[in-house]
C-alpha positions in Angstrom: 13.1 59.0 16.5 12.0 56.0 18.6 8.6 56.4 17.0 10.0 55.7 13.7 12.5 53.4 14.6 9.1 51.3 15.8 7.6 51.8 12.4 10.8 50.8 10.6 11.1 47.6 12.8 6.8 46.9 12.1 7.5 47.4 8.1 10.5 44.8 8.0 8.0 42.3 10.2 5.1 43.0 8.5 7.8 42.5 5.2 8.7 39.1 6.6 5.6 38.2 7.3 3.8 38.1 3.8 7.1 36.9 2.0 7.0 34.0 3.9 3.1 33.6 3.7 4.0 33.9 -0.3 6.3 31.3 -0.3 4.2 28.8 1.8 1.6 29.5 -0.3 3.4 28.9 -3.2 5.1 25.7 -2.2 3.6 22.7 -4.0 1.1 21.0 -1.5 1.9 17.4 -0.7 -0.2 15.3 -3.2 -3.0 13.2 -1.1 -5.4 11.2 -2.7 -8.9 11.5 -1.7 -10.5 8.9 1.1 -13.0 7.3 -1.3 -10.0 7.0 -3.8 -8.1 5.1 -1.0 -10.9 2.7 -0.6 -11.4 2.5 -4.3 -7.7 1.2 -4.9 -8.1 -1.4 -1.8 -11.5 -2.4 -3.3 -9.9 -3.6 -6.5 -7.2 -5.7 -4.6 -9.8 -7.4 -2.2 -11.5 -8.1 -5.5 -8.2 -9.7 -7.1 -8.0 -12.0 -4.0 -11.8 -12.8 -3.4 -12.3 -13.2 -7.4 -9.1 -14.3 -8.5 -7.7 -16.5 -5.7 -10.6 -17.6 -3.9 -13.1 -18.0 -6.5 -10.2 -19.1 -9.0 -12.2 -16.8 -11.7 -8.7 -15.8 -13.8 -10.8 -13.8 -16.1 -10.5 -11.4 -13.3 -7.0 -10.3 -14.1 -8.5 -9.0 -17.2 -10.5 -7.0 -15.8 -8.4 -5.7 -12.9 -4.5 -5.2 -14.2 -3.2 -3.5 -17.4 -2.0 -5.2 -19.8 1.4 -4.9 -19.4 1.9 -5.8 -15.8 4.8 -5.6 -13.8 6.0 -7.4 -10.7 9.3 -6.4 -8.7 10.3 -4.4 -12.2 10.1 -7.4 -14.7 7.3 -7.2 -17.2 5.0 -10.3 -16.4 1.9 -9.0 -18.4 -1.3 -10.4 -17.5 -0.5 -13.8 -19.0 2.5 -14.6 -16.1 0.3 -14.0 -13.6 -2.4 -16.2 -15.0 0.3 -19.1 -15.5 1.4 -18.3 -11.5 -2.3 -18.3 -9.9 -2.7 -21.4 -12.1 0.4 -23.2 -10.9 -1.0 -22.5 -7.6 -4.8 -23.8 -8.5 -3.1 -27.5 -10.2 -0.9 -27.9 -6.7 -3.7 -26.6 -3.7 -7.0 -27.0 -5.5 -8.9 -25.6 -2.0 -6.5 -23.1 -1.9 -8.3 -20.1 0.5 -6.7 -16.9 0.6 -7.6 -14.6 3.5 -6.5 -11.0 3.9 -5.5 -10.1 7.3 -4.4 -6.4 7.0 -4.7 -3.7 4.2 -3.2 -0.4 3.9 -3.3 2.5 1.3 -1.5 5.6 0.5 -1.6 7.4 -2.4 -1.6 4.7 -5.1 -0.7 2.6 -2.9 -2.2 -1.0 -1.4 -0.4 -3.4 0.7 -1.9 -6.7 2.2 -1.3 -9.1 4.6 -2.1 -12.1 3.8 -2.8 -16.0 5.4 -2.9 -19.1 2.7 -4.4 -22.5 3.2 -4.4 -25.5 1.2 -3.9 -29.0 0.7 -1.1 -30.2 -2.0 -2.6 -32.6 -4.3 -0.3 -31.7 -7.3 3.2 -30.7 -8.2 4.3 -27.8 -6.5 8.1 -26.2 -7.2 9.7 -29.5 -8.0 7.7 -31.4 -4.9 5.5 -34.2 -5.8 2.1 -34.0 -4.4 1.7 -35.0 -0.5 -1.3 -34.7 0.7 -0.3 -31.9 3.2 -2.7 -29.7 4.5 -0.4 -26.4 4.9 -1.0 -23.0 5.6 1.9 -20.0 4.9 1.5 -16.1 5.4 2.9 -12.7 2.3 2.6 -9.6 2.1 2.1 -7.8 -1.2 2.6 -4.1 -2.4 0.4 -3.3 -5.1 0.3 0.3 -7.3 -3.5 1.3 -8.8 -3.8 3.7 -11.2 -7.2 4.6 -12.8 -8.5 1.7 -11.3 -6.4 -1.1 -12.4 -3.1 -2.7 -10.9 -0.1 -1.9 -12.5 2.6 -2.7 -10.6 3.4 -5.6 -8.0 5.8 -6.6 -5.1 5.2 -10.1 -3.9 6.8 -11.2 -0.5 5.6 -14.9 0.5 7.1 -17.4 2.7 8.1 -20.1 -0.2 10.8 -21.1 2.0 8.3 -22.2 5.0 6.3 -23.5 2.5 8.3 -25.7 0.7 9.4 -26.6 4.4 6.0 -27.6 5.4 5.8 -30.2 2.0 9.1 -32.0 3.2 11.8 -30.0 0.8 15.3 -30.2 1.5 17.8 -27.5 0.1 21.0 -28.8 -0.9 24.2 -27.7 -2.3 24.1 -28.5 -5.8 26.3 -31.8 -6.6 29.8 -30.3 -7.9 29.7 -27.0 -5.8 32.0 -26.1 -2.7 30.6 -27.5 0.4 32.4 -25.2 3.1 34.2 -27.1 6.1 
């Protein structure tokens, strides 16, 4: 009796055992891009800043983003972010762009970046002043097949326009608090 008691108890383990090593095995594995793809994808963003930015070649966003781009879920296409880099270019002609951190998962690529340059044109409603400034972002980028498609842009504009002697104001009309 105790003999098959032990055999019962073994069955139900050994029954256990392989429906759980079914469902493991059946569960989707977690989907983890391959090393070189990482580097790939972060490959193509230091190219965007090297090429782009610092070389002010804006022929690379053909080449590197789709078509219809989109940044913080707002359709920009290719052409926005031309018109933005360019914006940049007219207001800090020696604009540098160096990347101080890069990250990827998945599709992934975030980088943290340092800007320099020195105002010599209209820049968000300041006249040009000579300033040499420097202001630090962060962006999150998603590659697919080799291009970007998507973007998040996070930049200090707010220490930047600081830096060129901006004031914010309440707009004339509007509650002032007190």
């Amino acid at each position: 009796m105790r003999r098959n008691a032990a055999c019962v108890w073994l069955g139900l383990t050994l029954l256990l055992c392989l429906d759980s090593a079914r469902s493991v095995g059946g569960a989707q594995p977690l989907r983890r891009e391959g090393r070189g793809n990482l580097e790939r994808n972060k490959a193509v963003v230091r190219q965007w800043i090297e090429e782009g930015f610092n070389k002010k070649n804006l022929n690379t966003i053909d080449e590197l983003f789709v078509e219809d781009f989109v940044v913080g879920g707002e359709r920009i296409r290719r052409t926005g972010l031309k018109q933005s880099m360019s914006r940049h270019f007219t207001a800090f002609p020696d604009l540098r762009v160096t990347i101080t951190e890069v990250v990827a998962e998945a599709d992934n690529v975030v980088i943290w970046y340092r800007v320099q340059g020195t105002q010599r044109g209209e820049f968000e409603g300041v006249p040009p002043t000579g300033k040499q400034v420097s202001w630090i972002g962060s962006d999150l980028l998603r590659v697919a097949a080799g291009k970007i498609v998507e973007g998040r842009f996070l930049s200090d504009s707010l220490g930047l326009l600081r830096k060129l002697g901006a004031t914010c104001s309440q707009p004339p009309g509007q509650y002032q608090g007190g």
